[in-house]
CHARMM internal coordinates of N, CA and C (Angstrom, degrees):
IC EDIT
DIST 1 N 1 CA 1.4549
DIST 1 CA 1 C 1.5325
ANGL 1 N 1 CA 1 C 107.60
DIST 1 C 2 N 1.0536
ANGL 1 CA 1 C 2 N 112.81
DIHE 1 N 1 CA 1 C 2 N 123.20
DIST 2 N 2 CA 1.7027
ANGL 1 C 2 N 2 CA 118.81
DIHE 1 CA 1 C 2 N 2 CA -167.56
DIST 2 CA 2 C 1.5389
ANGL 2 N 2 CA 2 C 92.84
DIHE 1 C 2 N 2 CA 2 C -118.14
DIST 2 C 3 N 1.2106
ANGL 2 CA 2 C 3 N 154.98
DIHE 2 N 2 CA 2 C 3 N 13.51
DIST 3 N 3 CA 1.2363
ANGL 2 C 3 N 3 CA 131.49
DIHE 2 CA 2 C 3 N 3 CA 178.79
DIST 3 CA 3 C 2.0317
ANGL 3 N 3 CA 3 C 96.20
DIHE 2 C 3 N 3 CA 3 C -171.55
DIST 3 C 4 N 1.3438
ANGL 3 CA 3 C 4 N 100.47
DIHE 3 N 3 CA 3 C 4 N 130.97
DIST 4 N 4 CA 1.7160
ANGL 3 C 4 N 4 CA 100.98
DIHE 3 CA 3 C 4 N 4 CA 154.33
DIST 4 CA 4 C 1.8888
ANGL 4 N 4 CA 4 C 120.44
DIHE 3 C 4 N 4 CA 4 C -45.92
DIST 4 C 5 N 0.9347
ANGL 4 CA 4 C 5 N 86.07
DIHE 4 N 4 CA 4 C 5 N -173.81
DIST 5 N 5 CA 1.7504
ANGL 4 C 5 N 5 CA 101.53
DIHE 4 CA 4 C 5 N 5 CA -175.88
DIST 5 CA 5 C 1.6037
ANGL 5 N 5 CA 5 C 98.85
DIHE 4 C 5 N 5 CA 5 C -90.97
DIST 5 C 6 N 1.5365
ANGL 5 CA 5 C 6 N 111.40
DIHE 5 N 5 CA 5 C 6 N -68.68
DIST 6 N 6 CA 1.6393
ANGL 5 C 6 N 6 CA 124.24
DIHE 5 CA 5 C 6 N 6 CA 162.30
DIST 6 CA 6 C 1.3462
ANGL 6 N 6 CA 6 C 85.52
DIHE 5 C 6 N 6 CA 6 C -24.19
DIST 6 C 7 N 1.5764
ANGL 6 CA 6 C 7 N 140.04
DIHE 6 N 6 CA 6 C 7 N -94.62
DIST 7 N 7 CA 1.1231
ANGL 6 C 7 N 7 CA 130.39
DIHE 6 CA 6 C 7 N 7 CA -124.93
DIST 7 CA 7 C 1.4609
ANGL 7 N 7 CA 7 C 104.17
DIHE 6 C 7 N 7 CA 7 C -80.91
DIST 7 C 8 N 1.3259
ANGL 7 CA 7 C 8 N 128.72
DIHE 7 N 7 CA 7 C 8 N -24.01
DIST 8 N 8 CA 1.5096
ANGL 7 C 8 N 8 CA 120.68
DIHE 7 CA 7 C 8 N 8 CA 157.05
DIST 8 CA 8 C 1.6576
ANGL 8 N 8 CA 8 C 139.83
DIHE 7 C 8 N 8 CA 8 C -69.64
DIST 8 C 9 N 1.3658
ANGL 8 CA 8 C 9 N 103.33
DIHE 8 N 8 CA 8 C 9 N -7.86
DIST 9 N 9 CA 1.1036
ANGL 8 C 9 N 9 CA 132.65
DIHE 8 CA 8 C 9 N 9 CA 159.22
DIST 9 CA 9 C 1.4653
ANGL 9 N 9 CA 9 C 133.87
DIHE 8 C 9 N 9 CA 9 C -63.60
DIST 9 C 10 N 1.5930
ANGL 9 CA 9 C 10 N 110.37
DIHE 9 N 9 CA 9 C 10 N -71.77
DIST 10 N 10 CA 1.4514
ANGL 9 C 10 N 10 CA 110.23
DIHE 9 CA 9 C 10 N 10 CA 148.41
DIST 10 CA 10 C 1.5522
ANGL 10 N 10 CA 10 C 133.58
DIHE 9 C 10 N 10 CA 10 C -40.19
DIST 10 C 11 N 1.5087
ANGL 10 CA 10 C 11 N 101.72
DIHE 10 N 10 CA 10 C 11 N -30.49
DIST 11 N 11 CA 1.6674
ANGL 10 C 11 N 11 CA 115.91
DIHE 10 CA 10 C 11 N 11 CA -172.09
DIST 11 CA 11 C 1.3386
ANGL 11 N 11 CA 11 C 106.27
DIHE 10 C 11 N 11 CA 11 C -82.61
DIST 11 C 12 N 1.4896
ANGL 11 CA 11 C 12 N 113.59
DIHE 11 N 11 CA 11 C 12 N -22.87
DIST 12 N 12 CA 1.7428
ANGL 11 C 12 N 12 CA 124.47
DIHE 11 CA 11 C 12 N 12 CA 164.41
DIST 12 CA 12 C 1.5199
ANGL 12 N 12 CA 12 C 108.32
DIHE 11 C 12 N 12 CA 12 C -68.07
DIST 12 C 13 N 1.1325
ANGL 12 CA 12 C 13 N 106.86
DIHE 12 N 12 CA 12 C 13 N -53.44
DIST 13 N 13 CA 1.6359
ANGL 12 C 13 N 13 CA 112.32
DIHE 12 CA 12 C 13 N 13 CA -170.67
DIST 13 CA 13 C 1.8015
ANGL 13 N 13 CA 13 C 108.56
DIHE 12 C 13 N 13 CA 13 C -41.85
DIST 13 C 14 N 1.1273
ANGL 13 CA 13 C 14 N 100.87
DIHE 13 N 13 CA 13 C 14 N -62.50
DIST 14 N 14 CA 1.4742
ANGL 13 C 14 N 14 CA 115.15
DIHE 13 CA 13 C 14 N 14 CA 172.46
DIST 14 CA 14 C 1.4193
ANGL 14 N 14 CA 14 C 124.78
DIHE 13 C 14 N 14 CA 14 C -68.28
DIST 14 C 15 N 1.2643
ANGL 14 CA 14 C 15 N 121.34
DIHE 14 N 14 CA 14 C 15 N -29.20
DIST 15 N 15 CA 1.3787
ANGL 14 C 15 N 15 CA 109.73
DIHE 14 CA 14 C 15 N 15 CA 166.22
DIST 15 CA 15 C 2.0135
ANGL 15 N 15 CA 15 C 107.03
DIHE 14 C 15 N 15 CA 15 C -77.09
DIST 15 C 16 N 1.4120
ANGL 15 CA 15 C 16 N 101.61
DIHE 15 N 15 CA 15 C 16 N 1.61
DIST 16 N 16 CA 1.6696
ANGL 15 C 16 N 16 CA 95.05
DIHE 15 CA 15 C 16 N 16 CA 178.02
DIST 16 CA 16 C 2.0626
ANGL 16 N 16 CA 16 C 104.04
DIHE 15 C 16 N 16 CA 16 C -88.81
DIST 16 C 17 N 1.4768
ANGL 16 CA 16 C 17 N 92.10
DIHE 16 N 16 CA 16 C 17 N 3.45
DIST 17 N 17 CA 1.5955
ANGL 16 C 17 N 17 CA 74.82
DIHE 16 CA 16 C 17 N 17 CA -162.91
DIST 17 CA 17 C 1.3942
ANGL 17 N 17 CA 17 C 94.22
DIHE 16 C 17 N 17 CA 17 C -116.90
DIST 17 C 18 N 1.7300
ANGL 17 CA 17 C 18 N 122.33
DIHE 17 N 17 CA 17 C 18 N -0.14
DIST 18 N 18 CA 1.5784
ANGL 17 C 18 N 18 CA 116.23
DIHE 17 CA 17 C 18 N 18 CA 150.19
DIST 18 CA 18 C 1.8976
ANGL 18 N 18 CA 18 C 119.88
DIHE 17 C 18 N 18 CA 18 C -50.69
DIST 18 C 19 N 1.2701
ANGL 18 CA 18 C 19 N 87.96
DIHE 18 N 18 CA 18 C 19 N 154.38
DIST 19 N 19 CA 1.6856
ANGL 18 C 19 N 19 CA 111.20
DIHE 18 CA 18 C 19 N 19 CA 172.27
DIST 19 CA 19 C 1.1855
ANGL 19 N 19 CA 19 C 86.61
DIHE 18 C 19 N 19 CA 19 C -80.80
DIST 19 C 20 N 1.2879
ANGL 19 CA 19 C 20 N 110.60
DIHE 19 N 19 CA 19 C 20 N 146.68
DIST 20 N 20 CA 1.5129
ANGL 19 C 20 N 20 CA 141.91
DIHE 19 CA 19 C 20 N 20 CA 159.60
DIST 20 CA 20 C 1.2332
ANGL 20 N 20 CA 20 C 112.01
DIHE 19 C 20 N 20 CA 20 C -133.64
DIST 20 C 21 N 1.5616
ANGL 20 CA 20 C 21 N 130.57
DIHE 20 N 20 CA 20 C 21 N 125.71
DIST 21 N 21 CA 1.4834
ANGL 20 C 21 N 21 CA 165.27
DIHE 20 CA 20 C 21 N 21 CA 157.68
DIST 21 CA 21 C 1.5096
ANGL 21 N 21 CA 21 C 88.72
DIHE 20 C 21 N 21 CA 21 C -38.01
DIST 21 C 22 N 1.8396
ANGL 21 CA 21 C 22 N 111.37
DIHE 21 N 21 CA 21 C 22 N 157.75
DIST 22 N 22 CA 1.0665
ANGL 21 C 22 N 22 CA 127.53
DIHE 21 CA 21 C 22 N 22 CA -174.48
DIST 22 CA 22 C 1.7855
ANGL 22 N 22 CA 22 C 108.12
DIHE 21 C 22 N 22 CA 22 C -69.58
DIST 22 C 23 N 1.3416
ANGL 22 CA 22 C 23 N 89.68
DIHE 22 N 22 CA 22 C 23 N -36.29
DIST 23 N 23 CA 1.8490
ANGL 22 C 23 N 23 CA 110.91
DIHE 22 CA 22 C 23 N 23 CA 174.62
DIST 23 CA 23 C 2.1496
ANGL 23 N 23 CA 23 C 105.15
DIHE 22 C 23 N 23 CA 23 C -62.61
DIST 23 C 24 N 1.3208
ANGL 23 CA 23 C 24 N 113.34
DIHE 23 N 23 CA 23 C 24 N -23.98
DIST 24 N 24 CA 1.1190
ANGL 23 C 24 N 24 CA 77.44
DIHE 23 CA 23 C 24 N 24 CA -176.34
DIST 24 CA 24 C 1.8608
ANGL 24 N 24 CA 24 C 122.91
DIHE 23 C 24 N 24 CA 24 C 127.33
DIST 24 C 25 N 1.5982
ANGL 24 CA 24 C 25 N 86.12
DIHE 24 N 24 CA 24 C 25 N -30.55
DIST 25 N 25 CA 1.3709
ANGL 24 C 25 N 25 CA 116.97
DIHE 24 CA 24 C 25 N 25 CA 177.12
DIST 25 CA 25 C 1.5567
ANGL 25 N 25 CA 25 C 121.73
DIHE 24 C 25 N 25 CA 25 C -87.18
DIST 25 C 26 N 1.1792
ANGL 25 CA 25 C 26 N 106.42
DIHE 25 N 25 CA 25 C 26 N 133.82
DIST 26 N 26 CA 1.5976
ANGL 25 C 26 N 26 CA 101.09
DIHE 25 CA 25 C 26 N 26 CA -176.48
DIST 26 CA 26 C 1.7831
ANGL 26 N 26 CA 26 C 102.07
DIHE 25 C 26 N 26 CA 26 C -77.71
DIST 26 C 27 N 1.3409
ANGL 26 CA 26 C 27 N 92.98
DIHE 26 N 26 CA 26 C 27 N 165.87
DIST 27 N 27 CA 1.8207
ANGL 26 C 27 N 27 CA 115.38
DIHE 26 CA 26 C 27 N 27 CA -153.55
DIST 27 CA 27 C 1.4282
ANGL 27 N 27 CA 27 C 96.56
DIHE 26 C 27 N 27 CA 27 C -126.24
DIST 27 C 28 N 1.9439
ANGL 27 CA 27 C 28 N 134.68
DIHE 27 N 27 CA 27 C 28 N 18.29
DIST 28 N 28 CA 1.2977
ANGL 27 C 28 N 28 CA 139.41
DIHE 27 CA 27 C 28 N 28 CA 172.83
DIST 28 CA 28 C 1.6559
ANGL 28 N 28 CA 28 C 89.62
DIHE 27 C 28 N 28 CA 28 C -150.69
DIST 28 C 29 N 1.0621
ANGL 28 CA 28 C 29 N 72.01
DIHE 28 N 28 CA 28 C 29 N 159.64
DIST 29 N 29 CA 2.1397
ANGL 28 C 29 N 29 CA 87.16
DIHE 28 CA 28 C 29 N 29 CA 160.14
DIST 29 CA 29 C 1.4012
ANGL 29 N 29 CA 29 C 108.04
DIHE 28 C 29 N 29 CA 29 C -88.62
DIST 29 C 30 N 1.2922
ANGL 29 CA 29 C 30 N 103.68
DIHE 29 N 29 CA 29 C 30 N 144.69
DIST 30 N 30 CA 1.4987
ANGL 29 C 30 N 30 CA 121.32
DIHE 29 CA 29 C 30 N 30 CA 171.91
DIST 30 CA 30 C 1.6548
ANGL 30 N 30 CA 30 C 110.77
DIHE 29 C 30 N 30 CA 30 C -140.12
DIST 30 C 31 N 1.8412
ANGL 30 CA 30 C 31 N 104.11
DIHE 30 N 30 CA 30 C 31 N 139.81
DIST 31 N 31 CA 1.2799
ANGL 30 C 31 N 31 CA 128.54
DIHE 30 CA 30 C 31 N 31 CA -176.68
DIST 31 CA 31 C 2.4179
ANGL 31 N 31 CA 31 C 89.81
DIHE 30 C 31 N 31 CA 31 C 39.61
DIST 31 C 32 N 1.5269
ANGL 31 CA 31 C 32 N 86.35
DIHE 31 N 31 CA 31 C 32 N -122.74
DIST 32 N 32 CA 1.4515
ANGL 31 C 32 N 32 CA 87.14
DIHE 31 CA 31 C 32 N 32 CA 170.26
DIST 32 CA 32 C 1.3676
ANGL 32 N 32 CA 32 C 130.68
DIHE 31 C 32 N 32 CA 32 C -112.22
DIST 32 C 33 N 1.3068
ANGL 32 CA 32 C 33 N 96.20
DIHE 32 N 32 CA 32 C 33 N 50.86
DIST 33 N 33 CA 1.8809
ANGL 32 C 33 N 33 CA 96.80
DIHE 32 CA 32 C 33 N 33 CA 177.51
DIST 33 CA 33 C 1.3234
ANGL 33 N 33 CA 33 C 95.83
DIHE 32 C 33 N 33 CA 33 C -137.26
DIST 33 C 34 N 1.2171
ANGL 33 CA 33 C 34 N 113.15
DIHE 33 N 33 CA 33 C 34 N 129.25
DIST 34 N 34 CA 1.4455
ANGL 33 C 34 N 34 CA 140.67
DIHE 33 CA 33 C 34 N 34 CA 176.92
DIST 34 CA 34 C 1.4604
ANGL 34 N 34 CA 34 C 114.78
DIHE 33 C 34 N 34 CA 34 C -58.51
DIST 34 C 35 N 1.4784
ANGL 34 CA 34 C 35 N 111.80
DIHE 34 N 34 CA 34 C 35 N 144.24
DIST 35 N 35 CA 1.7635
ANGL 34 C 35 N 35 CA 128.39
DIHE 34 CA 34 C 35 N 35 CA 171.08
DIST 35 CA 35 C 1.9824
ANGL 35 N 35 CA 35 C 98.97
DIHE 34 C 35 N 35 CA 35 C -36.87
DIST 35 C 36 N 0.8074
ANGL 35 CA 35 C 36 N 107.19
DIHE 35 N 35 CA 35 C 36 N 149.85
DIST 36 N 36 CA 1.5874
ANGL 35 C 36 N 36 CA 116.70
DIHE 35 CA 35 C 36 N 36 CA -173.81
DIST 36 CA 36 C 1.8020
ANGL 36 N 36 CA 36 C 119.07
DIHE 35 C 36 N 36 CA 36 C 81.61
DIST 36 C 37 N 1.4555
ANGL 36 CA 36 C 37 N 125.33
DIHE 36 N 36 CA 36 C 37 N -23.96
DIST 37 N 37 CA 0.9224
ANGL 36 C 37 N 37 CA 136.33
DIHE 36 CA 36 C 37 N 37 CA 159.48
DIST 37 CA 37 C 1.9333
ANGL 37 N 37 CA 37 C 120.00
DIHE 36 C 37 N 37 CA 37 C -9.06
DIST 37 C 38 N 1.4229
ANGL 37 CA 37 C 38 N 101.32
DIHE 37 N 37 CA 37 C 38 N 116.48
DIST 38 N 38 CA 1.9124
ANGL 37 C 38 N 38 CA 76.15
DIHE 37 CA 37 C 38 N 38 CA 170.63
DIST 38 CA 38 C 1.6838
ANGL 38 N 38 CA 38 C 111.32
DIHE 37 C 38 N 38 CA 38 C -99.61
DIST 38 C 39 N 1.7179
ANGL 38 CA 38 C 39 N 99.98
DIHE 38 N 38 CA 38 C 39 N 154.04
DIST 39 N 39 CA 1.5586
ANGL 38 C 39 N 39 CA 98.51
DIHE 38 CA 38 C 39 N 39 CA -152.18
DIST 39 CA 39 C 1.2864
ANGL 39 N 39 CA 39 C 96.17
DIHE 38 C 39 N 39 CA 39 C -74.05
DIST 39 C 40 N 1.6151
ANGL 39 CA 39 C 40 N 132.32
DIHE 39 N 39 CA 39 C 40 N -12.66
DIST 40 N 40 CA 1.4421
ANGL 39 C 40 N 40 CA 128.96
DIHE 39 CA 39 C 40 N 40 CA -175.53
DIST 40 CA 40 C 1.4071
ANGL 40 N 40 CA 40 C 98.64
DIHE 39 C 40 N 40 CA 40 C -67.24
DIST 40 C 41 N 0.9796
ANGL 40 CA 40 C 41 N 137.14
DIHE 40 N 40 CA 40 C 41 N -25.18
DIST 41 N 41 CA 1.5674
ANGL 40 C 41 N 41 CA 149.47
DIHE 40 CA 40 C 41 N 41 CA -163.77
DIST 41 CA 41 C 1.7094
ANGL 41 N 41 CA 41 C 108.08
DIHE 40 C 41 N 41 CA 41 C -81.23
DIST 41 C 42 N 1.6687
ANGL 41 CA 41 C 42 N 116.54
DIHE 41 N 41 CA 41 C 42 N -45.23
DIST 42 N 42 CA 1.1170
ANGL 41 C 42 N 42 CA 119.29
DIHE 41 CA 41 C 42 N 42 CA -173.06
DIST 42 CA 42 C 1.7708
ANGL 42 N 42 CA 42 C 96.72
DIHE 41 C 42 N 42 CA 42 C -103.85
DIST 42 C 43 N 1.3557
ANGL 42 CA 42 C 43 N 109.82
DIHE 42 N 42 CA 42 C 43 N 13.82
DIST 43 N 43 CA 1.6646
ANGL 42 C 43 N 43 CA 99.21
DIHE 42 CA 42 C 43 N 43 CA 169.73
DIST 43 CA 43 C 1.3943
ANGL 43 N 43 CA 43 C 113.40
DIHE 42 C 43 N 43 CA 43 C -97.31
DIST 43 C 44 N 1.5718
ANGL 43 CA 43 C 44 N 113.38
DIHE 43 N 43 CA 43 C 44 N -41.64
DIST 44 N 44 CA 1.7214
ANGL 43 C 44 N 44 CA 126.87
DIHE 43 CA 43 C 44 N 44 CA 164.80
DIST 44 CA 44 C 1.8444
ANGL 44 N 44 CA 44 C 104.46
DIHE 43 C 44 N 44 CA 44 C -53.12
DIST 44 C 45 N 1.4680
ANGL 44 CA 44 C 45 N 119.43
DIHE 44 N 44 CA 44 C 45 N -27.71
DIST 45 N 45 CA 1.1366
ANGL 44 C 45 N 45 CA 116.00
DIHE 44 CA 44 C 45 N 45 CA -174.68
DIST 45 CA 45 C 1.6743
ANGL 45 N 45 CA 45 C 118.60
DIHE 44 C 45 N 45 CA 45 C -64.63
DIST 45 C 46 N 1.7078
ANGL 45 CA 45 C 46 N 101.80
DIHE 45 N 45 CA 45 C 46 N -36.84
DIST 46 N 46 CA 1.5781
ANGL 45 C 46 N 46 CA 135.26
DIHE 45 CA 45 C 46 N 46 CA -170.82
DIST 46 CA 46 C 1.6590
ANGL 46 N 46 CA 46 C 96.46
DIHE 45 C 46 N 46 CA 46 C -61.05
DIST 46 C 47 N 1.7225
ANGL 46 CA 46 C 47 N 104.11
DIHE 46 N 46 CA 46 C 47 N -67.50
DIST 47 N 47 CA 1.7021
ANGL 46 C 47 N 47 CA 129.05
DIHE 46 CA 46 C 47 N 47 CA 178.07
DIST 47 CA 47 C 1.6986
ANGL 47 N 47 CA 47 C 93.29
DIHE 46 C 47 N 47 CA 47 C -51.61
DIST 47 C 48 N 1.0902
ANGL 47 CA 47 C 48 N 171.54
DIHE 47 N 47 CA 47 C 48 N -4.86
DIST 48 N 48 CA 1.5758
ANGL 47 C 48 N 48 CA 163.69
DIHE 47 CA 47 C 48 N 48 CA -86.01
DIST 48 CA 48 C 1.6612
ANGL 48 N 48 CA 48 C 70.52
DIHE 47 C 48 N 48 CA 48 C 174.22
DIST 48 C 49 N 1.1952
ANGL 48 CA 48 C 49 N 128.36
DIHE 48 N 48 CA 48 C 49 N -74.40
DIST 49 N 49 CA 1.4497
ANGL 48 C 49 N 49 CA 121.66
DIHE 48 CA 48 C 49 N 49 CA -139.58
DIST 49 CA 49 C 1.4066
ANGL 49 N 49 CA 49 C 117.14
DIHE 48 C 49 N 49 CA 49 C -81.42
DIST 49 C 50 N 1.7403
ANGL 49 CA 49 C 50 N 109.76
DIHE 49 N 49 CA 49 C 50 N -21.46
DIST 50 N 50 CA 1.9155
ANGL 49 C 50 N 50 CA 92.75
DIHE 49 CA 49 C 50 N 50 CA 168.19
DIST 50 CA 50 C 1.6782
ANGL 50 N 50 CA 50 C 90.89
DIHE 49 C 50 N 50 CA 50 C -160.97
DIST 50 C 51 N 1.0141
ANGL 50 CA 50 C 51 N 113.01
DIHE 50 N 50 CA 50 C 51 N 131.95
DIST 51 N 51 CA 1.5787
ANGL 50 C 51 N 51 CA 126.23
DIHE 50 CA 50 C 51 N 51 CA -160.26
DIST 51 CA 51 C 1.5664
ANGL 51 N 51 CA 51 C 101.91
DIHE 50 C 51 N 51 CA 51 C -87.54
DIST 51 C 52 N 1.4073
ANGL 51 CA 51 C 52 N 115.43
DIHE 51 N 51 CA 51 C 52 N 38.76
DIST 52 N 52 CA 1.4874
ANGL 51 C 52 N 52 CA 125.47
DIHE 51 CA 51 C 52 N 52 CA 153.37
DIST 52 CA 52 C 1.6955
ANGL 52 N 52 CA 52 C 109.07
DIHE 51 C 52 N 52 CA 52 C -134.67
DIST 52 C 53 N 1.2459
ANGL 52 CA 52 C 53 N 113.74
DIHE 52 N 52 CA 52 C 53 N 8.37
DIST 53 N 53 CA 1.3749
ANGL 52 C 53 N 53 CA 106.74
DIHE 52 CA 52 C 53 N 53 CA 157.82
DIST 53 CA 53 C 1.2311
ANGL 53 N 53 CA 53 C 106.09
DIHE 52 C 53 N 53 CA 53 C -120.49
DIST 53 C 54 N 1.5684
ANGL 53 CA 53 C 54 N 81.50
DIHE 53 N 53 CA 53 C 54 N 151.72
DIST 54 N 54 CA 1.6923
ANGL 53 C 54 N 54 CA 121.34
DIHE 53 CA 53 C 54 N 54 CA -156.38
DIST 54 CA 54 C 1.7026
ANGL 54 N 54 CA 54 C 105.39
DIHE 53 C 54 N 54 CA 54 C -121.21
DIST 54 C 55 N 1.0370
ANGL 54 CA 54 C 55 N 124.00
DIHE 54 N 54 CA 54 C 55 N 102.97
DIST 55 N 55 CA 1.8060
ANGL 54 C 55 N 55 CA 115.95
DIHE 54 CA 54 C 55 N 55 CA 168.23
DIST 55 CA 55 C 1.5731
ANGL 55 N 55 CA 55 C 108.58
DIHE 54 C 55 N 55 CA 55 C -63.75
DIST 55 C 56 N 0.9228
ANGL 55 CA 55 C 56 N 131.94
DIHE 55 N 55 CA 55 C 56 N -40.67
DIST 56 N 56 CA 1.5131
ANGL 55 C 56 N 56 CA 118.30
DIHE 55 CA 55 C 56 N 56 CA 167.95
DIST 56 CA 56 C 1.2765
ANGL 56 N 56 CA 56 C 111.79
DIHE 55 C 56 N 56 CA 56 C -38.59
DIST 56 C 57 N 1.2947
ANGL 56 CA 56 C 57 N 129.23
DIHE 56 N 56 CA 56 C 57 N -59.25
DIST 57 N 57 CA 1.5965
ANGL 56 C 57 N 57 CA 153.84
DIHE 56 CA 56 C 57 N 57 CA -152.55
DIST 57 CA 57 C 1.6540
ANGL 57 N 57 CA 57 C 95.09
DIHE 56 C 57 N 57 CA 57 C -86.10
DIST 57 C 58 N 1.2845
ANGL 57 CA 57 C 58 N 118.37
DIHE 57 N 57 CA 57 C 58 N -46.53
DIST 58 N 58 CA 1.7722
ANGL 57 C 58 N 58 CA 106.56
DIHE 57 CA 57 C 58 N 58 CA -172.61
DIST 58 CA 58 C 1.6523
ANGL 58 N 58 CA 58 C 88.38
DIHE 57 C 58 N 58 CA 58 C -90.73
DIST 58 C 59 N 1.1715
ANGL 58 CA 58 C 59 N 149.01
DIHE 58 N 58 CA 58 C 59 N 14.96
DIST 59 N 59 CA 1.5017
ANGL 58 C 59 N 59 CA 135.88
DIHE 58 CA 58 C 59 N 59 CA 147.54
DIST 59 CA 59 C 1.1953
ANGL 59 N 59 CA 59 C 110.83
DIHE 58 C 59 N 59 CA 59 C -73.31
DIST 59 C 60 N 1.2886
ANGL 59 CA 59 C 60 N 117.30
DIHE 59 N 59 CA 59 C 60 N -28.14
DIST 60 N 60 CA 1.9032
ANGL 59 C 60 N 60 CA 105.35
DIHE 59 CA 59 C 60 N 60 CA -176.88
DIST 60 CA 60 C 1.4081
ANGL 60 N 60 CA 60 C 96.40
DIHE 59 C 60 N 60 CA 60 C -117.84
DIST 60 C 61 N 1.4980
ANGL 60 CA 60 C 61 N 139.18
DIHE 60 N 60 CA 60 C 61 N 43.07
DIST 61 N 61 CA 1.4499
ANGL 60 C 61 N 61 CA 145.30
DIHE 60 CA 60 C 61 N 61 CA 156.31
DIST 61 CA 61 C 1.2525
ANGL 61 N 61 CA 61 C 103.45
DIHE 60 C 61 N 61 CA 61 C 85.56
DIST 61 C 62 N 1.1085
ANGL 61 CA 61 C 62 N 144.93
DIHE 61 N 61 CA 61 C 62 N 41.12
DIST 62 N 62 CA 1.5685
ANGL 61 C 62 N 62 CA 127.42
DIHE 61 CA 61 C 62 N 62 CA -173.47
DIST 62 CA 62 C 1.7765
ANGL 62 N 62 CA 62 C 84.98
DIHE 61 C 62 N 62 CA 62 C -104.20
DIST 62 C 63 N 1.1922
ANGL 62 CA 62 C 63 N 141.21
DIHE 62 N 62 CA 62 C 63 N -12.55
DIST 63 N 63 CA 1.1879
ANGL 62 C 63 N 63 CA 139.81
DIHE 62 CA 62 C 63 N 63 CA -173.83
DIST 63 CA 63 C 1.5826
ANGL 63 N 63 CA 63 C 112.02
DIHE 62 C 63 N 63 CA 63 C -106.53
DIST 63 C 64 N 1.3894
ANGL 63 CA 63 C 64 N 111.81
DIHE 63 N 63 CA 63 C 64 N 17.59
DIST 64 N 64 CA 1.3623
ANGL 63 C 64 N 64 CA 117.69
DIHE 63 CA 63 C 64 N 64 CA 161.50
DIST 64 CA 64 C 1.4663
ANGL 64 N 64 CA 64 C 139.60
DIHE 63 C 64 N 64 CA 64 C -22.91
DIST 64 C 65 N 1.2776
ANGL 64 CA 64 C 65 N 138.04
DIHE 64 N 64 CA 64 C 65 N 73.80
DIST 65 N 65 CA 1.9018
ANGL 64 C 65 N 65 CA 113.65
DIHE 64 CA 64 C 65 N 65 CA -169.66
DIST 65 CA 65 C 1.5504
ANGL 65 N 65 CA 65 C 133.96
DIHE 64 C 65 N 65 CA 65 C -31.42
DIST 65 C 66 N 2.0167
ANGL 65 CA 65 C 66 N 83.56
DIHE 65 N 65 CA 65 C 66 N -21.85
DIST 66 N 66 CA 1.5764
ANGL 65 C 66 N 66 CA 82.41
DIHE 65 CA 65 C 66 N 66 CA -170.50
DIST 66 CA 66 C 1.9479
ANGL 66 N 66 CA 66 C 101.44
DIHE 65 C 66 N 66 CA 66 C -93.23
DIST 66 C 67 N 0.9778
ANGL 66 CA 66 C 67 N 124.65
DIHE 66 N 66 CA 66 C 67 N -24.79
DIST 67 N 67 CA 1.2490
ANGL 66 C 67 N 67 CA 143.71
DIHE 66 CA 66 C 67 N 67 CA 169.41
DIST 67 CA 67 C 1.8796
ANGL 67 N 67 CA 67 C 100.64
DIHE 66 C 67 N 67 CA 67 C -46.14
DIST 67 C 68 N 1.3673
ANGL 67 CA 67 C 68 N 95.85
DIHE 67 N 67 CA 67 C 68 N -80.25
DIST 68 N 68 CA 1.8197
ANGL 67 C 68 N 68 CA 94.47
DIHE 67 CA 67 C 68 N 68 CA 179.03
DIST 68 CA 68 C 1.2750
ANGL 68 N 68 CA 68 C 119.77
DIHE 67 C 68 N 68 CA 68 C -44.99
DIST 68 C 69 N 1.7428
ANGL 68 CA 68 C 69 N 123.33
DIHE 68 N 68 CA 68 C 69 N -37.25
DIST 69 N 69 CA 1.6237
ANGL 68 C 69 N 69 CA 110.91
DIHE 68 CA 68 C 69 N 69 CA -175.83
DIST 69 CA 69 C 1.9454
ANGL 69 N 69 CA 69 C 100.02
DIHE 68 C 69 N 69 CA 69 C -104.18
DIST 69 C 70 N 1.0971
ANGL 69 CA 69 C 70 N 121.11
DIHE 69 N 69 CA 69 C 70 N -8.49
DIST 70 N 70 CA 1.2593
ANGL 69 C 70 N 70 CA 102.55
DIHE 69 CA 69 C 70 N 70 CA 170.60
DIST 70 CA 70 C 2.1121
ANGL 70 N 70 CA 70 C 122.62
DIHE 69 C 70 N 70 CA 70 C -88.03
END
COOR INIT
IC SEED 1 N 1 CA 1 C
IC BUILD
């Protein structure tokens, strides 16, 4: 486990407010993956970091920041 929930949470928040290309690919850099990146790539990356997050589940808010510390 390399990261809290809080800290995968916030790191969702912000990868929701990148541009993404018609392809799929983000259009900024994020954490350490470079502009062109595909977001399916940095979502398995999210699921990789603590085996209670779910990208299905933080698409419809269950991965909230304010949710995990309140």
């Amino acid at each position: 486990m390399d990261y809290n929930l809080v800290d995968l949470a916030i790191y969702w928040e912000a990868l929701g407010n990148l541009p993404v290309d018609d392809d799929g690919k983000i259009e900024q850099s994020f954490l350490h993956f470079p502009a062109g990146t595909d977001r399916e790539d940095i979502w398995h990356w999210f699921e990789d970091r603590h085996p209670e997050f779910c990208v299905h589940k933080a698409m419809y808010g269950w991965c909230s920041h304010d949710e995990q510390t309140g």
